[in-house]
N, C-alpha and C positions, 0 to 999 in steps of 0.2 A: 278682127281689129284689135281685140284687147291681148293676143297671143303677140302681133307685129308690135303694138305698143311697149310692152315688155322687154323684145329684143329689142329694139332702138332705143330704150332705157337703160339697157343694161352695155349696149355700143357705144353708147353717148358718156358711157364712165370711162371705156379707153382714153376717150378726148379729151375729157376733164381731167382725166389722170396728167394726160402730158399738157396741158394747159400748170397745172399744178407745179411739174418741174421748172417750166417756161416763167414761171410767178414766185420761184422757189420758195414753198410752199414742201415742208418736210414730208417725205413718204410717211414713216410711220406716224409722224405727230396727226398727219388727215388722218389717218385712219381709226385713230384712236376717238380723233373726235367726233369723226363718224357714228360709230356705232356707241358712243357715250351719247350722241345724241337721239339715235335709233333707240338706244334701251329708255329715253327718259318720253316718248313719243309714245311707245307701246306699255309701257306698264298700265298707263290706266285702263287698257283693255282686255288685257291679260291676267293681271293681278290675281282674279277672282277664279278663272280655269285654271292656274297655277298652283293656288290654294286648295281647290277640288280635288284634287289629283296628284297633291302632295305625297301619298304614299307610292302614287303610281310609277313618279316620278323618281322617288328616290330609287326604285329599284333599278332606273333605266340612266339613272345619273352619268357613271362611266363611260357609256357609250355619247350620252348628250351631250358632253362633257368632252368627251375626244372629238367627237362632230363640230363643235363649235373651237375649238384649238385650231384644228387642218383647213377652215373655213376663215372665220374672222379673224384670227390673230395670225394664219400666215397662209392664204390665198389673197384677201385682197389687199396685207403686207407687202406683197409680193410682187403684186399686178406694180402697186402706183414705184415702187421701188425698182423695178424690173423698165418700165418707161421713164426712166432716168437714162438709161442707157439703151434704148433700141427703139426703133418707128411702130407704130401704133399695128402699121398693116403685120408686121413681122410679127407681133407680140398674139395678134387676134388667128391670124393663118397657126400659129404654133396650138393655140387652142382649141382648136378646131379635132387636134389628136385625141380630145377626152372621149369621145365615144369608144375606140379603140382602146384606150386605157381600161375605158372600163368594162370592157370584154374580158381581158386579162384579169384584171382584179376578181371581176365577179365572180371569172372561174375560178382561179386560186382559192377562196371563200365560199365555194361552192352554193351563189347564189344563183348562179343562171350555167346554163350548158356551152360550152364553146362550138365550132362544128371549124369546118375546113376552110369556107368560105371568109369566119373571122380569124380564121390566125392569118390566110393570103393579105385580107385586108390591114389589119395591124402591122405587116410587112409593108403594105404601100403607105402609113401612114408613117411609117416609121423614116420611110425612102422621103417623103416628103416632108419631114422636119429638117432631115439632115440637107436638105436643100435648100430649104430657107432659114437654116442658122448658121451655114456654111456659104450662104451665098452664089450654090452651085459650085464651091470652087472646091475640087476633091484635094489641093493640096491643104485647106483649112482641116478638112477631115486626117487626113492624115496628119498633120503638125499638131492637132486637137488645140487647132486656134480657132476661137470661137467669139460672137459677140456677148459679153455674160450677162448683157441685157433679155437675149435671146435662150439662155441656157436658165436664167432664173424662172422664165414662162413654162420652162419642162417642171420646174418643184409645181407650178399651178396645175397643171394638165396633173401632175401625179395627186395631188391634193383632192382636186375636185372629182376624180375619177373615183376614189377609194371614200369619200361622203358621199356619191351618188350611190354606191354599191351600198353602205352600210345605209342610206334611208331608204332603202329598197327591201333590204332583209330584216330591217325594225321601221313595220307600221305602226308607229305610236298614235295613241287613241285621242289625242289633240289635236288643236287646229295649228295650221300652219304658221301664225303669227304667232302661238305662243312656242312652239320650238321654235321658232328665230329668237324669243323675246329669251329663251332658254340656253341656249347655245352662244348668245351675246351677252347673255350674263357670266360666263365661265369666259366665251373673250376675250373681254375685255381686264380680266384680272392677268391676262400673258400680254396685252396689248401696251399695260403702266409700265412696268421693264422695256419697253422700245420705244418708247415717250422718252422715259428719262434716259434712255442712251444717245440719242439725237442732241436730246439738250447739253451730256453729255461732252457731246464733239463740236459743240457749236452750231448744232443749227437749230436757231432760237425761230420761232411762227412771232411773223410779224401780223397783228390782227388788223390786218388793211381792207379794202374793199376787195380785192382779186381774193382772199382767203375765204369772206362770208360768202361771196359768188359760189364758189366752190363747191364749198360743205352744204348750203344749200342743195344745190343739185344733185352731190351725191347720197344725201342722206331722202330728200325729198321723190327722187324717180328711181336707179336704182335699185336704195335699199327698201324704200316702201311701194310705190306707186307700181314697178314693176313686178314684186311679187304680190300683190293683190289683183293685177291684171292678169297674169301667169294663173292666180288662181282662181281665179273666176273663168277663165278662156276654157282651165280645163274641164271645170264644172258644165261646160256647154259642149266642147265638140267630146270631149274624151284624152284621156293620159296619152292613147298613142298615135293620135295624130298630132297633139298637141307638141311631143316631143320634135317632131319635126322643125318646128321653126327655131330652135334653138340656134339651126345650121345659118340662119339668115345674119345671124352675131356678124362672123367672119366679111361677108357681103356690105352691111350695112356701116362696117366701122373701118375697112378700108375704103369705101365712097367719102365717106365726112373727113377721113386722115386726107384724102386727097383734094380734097376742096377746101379744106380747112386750115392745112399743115401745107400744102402742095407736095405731098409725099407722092416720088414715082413709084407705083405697080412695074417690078420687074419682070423681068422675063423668068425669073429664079424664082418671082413670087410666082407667077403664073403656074409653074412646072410643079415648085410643091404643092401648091392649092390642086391640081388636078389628081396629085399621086394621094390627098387627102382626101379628097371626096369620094375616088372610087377607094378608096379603103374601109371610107363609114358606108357606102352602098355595099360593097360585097360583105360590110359587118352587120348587119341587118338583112342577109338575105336567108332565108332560111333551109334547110334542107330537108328533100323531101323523103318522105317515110318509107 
């Protein structure tokens, strides 16, 4: 229950996201406020492992440091700016490619082994991107016209592929709230420069009620509720069954786009969702010795 509660918390930010543009309501100026509000939530419980560990910490700064850039200041950049221009279901089916990225990556970095099974699969997840940001339609692919709603969700799939590889090969000896409370603190210092660009070009945050709704929800389930549920789920069943439900994202955030939004599930969604799944099953399958 606290693994499903997590993914429908972190589904339920696709929605919020394009509720957001619907309210216009600036990508990056949310995001900013986001996790300025997320760091001021978490410090008083961090403060103190952060101060502990101070030394430990500065040697690991660089990489905490680059984790928290590719993460908060331009993956969930990304998402809400990215659902400016494409449907919820397109944005979450494209995501769906990170486990396959991060086969690629991992190997590259030689964190994990690749075998034959994940490169076939990374071929079909690949066949299935190009399906649902082409629309199925191969003359898209060849005129490399594309929706660049849909092409900005490939910077997230690359982003969160190469954080998951690098929190994979650096187990840092803290709790998981204070790397977040770590990594959003370096954030948020790339996050002022994309504040002040928006205001910039005139899109000024009206602070109305559709905004506090908002920021509510995403700082409230997402950015806390769901990684406390994530981390407690894993403490009880284990990291690798746990990773599984992560796949439930893509399922749960196209049901709510379409009752929500009334967004149709194409035939083009259908085709690349299928060439994405069996690409993360054949990328998880192992071979034998």
């Amino acid at each position: 229950m606290l693994l499903v509660f997590a993914t429908f918390c972190w589904s339920g930010n696709f929605i919020v996201g394009k509720f957001a543009h619907l309210f216009e309501v600036p990508p990056l100026t949310l995001n900013f406020f986001r996790w300025v509000s997320v760091w001021l939530i978490l410090i008083p419980f961090t403060y103190k492992e952060i101060y502990n560990n101070s030394s430990y910490i500065k040697k690991n700064l660089i990489v905490i440091g680059f984790m928290g850039i590719i993460t908060i200041s331009t993956f969930n950049s990304v998402v809400y700016f990215a659902l400016n221009y494409t449907q919820v279901i397109n944005a979450v089916l494209v995501l769906s490619a990170i486990p396959a990225a991060t086969i690629v990556i991992s190997a590259l970095m030689n964190v994990d082994k690749t075998n034959k099974y994940q490169l076939i699969g990374l071929m079909l997840s690949v066949i299935g991107i190009c399906a649902i940001i082409s629309n199925a339609d191969i003359k898209k692919i060849i005129n490399l016209s594309f929706n660049k709603g849909d092409l900005w969700m490939l910077v997230c799939v690359i982003t969160w592929a190469l954080y998951s590889t690098l929190l994979k090969k650096n187990k840092f000896k803290f709790s998981q709230f204070t790397l977040i409370q770590l990594m959003v603190s370096v954030g948020i210092i790339f996050l002022i420069p994309q504040f002040f660009y928006e205001r910039s070009i005139g899109l000024e945050l009206n602070l109305n009620k559709s905004f506090v709704v908002i920021l509510l929800y995403v700082v409230i389930f997402p950015a806390l509720a769901a990684y406390y549920c994530w981390q407690k789920g894993i403490e009880i069943v284990g990291p690798n069954r746990a990773t599984m439900f992560i796949q439930l994202m893509p399922l749960l955030s196209a049901v709510l786009a379409i009752i929500i939004f009334k967004e149709k599930f194409e035939m083009y969604h259908f085709v690349g969702a299928a060439f994405i799944l069996t690409g993360i099953y054949l990328s998880n399958r192992k071979v034998n010795a």
